[in-house]
C-alpha positions in Angstrom: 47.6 84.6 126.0 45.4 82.3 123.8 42.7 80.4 125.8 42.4 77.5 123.9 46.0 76.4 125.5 44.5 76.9 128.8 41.7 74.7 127.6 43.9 72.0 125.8 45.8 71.9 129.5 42.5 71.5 131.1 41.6 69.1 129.2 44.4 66.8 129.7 43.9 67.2 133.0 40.8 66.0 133.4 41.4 62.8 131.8 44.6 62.2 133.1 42.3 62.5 136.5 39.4 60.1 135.4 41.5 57.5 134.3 44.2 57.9 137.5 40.9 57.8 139.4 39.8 54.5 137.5 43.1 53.1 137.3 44.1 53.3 141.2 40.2 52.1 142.4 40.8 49.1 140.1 44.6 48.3 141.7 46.6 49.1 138.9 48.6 51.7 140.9 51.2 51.5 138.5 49.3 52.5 135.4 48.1 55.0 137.3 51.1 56.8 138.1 52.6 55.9 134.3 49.2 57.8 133.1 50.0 60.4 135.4 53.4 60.9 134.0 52.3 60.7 130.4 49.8 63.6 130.7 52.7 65.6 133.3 54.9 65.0 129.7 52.2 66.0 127.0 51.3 69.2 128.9 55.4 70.0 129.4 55.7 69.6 125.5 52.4 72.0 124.8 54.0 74.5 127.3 57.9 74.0 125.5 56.2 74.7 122.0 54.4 77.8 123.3 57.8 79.1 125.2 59.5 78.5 121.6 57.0 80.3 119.8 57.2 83.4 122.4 61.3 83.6 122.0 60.6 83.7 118.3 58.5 86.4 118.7 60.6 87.9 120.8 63.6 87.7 118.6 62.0 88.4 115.5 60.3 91.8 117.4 64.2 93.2 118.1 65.8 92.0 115.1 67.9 89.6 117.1 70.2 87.4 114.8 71.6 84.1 116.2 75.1 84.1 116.0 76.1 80.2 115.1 80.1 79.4 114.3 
């Protein structure tokens, strides 16, 4: 497992916190929650690359061939 994704994660956490955090004490609830989303959906599309990469590796590691018609 490569630690810099776990960092990268981390890192968009943090500042998906701080600004929630300054968002929702300055009433803009909403913006809060569309921040919230936003990082939920940049660390979803990290993670998705990452999965992708592993079945590659995975494929290439048994010789599996994908059968397209």
């Amino acid at each position: 497992m490569n630690v810099d994704l776990i960092f990268k994660i981390a890192a968009v956490g943090i500042l998906v916190a701080v600004l929630n955090l300054l968002l929702g004490r300055s009433g803009r609830d909403e913006q809060a929650l569309m921040t919230t989303i936003a990082g939920l959906v940049v660390v979803l599309v990290v993670l998705l690359r990452e999965i992708s990469g592993l079945f590659d590796l995975i494929k290439s590691l048994f010789g599996l061939v994908s059968w397209s018609c």
